[in-house]
C-alpha positions in Angstrom: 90.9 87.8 116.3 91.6 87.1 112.6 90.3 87.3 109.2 87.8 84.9 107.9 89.2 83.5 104.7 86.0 84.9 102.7 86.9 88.1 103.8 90.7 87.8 102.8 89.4 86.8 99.3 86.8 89.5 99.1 89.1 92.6 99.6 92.1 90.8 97.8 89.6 90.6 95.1 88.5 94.2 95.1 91.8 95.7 95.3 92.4 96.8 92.0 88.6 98.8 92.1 89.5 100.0 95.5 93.2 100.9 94.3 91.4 103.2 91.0 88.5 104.7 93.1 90.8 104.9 96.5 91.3 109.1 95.8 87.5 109.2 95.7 86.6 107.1 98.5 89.2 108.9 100.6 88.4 112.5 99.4 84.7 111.8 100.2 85.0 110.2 103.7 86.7 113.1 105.1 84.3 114.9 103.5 81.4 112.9 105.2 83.6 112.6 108.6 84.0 116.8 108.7 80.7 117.7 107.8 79.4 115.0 110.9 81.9 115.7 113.4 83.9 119.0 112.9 84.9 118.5 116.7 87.8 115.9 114.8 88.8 118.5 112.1 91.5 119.6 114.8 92.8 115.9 115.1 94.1 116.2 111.0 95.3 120.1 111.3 98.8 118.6 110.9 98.1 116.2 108.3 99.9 117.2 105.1 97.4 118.3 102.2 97.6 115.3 100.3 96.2 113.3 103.1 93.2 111.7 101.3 96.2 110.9 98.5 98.1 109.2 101.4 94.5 107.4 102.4 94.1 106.1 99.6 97.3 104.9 99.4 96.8 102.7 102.4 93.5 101.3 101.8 94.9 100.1 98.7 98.0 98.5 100.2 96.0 97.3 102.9 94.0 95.3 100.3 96.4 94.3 98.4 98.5 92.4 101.5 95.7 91.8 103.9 97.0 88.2 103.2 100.6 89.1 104.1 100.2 91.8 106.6 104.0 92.0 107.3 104.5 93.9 104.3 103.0 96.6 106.0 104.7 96.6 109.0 106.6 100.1 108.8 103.9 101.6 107.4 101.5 100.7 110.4 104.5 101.9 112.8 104.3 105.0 111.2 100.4 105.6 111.3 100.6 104.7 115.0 103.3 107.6 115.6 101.2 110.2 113.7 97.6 108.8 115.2 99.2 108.8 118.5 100.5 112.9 118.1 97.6 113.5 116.4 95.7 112.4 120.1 93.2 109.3 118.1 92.0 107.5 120.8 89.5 104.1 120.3 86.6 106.1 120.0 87.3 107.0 117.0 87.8 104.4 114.8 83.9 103.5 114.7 83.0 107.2 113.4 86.0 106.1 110.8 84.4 103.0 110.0 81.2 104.8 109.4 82.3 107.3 107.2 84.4 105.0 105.4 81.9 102.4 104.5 79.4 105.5 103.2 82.0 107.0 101.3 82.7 103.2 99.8 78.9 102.9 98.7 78.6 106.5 97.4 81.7 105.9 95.1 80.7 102.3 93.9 77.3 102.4 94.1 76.1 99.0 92.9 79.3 97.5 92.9 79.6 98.0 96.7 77.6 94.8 97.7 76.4 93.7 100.8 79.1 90.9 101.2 81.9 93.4 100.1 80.3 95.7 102.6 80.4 93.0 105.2 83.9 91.7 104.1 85.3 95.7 104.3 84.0 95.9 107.7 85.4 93.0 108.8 89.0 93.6 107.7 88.8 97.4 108.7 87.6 96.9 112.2 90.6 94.2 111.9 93.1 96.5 111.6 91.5 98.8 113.8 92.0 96.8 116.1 95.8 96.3 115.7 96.1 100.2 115.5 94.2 100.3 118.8 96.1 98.4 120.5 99.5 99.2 119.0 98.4 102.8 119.9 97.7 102.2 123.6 100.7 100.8 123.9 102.5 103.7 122.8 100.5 105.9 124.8 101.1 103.7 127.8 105.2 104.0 126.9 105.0 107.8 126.5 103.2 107.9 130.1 105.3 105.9 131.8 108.6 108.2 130.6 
């Protein structure tokens, strides 16, 4: 799978409004994401406290170099280490997505159109599927030794 060119220019374009708002966004899905599904509080105990700072972080970087996805390579290694400790499996990257995309519109409002919407969707379940896979290989690695 890969990235429709509209959607490459769509989150390149937000980045900057993503990148000012991304504390926000970040702060308020895993407020959405506890308050739904407390059974995945236990999956973060270890995240340090400026996790929605580190979020944030991403989702901006991720926007900024969806065109150039190398760029993030280390970083990607790195989630995957920590999501795989952590114990995120597949499952959970919908009820992300969910909370994410809520926690886009609440902080935008208006500005959070539906072909921004549909663009964000697009290039998170995207990358959700590279940490997916990238995960179940490492899984599959720590099994096997």
């Amino acid at each position: 799978m890969s990235l429709s060119e509209n959607t490459i220019t769509i989150v390149k374009r937000t980045a900057p409004v993503i990148g000012e708002h991304g504390q926000a966004v970040s702060e308020r899905m895993y407020g959405i994401l506890f308050s739904r599904h407390p059974d995945l509080k236990p999956l973060f105990a270890a995240a340090p406290a400026e996790q929605s700072f580190k979020l944030a972080g991403a989702i901006t970087a991720y926007a900024q170099n969806i065109d150039k996805l190398e760029n993030l390579s280390g970083a990607v290694n790195r989630i995957v280490a920590t999501h795989v400790r952590s114990g995120v499996v597949a499952e959970h990257y919908p009820v992300v997505a969910d909370c994410l995309m809520e926690a886009l519109d609440d902080v935008l409002g208006e500005a959070f159109t539906d072909d921004i919407k549909a663009a964000w969707t697009e290039a998170y379940q995207f990358l959700a599927g590279l940490l997916i896979d990238a995960e179940a290989r490492l899984y599959a690695e720590q099994a096997a030794s």
